[in-house]
N, CA, C and O of each residue as an XYZ file, in Angstrom:
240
protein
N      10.893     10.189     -2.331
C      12.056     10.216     -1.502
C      11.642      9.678     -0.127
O      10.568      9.955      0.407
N      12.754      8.743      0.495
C      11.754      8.495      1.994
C      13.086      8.854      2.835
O      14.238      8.444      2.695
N      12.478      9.837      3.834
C      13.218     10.638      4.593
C      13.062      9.675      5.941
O      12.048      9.018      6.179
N      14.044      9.705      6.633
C      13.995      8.848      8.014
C      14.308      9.757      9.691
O      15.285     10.324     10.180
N      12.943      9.500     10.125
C      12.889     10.808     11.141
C      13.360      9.863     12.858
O      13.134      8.659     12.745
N      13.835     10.197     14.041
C      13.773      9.767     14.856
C      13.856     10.829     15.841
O      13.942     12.027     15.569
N      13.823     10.291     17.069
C      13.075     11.219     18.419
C      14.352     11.055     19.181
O      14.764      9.896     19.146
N      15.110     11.911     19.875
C      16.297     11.919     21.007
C      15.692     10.686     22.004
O      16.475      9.817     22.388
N      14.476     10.652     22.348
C      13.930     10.052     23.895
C      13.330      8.485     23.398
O      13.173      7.626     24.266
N      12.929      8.105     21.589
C      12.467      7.248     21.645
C      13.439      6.127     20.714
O      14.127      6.600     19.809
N      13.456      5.048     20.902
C      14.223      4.150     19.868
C      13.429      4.006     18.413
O      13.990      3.443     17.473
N      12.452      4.404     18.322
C      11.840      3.897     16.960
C      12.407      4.738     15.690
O      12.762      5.911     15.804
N      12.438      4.268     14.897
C      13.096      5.146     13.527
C      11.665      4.862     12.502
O      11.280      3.775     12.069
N      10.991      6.355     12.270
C       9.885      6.395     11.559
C      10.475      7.077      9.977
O      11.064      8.140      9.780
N      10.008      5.890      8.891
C      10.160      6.187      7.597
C       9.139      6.975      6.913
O       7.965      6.604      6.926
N       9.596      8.285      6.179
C       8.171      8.613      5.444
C       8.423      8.763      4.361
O       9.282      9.599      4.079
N       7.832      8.079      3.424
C       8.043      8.223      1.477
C       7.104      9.530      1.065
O       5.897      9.663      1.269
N       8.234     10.671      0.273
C       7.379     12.141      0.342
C       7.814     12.020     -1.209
O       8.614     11.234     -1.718
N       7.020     13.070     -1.820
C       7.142     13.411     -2.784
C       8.350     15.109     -2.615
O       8.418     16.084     -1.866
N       8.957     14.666     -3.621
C       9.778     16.028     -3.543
C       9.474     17.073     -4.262
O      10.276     18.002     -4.163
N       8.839     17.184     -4.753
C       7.791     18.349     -5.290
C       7.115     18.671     -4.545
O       6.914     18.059     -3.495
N       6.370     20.117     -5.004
C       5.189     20.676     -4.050
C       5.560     21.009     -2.797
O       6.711     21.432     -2.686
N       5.043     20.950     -2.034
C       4.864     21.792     -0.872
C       6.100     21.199      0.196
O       5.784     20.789      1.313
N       6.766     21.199     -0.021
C       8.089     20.369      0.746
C       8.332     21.070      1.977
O       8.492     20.292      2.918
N       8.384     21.868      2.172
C       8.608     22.770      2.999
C       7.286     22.914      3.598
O       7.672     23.281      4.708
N       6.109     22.901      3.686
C       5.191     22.623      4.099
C       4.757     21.419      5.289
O       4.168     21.436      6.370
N       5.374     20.438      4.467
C       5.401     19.158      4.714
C       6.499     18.583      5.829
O       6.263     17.547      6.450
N       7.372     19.131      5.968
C       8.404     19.301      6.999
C       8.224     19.877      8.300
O       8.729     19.671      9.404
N       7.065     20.920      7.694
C       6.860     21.420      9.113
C       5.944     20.950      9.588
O       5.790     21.378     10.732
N       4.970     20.020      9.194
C       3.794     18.799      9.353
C       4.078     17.765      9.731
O       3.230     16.909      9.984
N       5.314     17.590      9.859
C       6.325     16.197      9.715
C       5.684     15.519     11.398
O       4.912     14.577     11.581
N       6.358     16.424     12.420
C       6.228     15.480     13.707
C       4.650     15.402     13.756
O       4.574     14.298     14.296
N       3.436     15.761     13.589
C       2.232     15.358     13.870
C       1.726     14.838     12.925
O       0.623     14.365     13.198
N       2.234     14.627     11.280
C       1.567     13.822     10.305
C       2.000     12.095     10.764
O       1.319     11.093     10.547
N       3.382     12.180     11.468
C       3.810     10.502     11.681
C       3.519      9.961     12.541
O       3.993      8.858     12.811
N       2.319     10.787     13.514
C       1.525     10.310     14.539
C       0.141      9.765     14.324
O      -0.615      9.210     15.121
N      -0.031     10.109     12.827
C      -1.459      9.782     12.153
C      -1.662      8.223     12.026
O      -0.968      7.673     11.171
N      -2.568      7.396     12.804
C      -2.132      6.059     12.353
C      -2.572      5.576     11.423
O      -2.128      4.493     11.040
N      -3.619      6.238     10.736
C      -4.121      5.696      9.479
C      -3.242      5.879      8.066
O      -3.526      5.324      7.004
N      -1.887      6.962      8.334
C      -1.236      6.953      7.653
C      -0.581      5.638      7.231
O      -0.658      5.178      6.092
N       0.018      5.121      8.173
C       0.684      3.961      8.604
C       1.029      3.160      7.110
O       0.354      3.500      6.139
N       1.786      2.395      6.984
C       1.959      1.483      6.032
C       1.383      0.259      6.579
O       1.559      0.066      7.782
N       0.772     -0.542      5.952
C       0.256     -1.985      6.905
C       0.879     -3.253      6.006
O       0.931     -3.236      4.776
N       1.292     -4.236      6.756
C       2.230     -5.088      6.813
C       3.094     -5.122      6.891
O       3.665     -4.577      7.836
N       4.107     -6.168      5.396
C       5.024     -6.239      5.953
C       6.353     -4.653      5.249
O       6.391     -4.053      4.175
N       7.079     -4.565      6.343
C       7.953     -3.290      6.151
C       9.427     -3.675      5.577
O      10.318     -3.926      6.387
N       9.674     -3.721      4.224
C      10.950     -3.822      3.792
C      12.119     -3.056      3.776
O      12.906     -2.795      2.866
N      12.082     -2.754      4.924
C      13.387     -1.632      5.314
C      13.932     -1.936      6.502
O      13.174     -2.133      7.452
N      15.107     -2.016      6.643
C      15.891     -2.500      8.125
C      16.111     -1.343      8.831
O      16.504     -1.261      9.994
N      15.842     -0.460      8.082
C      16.426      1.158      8.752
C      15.041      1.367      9.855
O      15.233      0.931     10.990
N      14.077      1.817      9.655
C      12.843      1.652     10.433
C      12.355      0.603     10.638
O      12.472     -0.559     10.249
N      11.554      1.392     11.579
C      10.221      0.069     12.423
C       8.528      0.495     12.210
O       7.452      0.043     12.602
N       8.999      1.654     11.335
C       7.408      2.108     11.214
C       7.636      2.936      9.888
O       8.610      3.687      9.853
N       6.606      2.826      8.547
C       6.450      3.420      7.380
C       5.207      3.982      7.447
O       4.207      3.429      7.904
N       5.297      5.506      6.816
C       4.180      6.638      6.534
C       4.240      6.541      4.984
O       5.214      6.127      4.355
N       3.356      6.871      4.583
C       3.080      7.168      3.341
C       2.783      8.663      2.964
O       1.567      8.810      3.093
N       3.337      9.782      2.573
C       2.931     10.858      2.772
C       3.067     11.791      1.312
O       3.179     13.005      1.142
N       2.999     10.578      0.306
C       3.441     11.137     -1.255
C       2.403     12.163     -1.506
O       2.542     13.243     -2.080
N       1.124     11.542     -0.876
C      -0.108     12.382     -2.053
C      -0.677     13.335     -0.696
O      -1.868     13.623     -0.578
N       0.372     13.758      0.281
C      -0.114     14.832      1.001
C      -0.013     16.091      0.490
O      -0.444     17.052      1.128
């Protein structure tokens, strides 16, 4: 599932592809400091018009 998070103060719209199983609720509450991780990052190119930045956070 990729949930789409954004900040009141910043323009960027950060995408994260989660698994909906497991620890979901866990993972939500990990949410604002896991999409600060940059090694998370997706690298290249980003096929989504909705964001400007993709996490990968399935196999967290």
């Amino acid at each position: 599932m990729r949930l789409y998070v954004d900040h009141e103060e910043d323009t960027d719209v950060v995408a994260a592809d989660v698994r909906p199983s497991g620890a979901l609720t866990a993972l939500l509450a990990a949410l604002p400091s896991l999409i600060e991780e940059r090694e998370r990052m997706v690298r290249g190119d980003i096929d989504d018009p909705h964001c400007s930045r993709l996490i990968n956070l399935v196999d967290w």
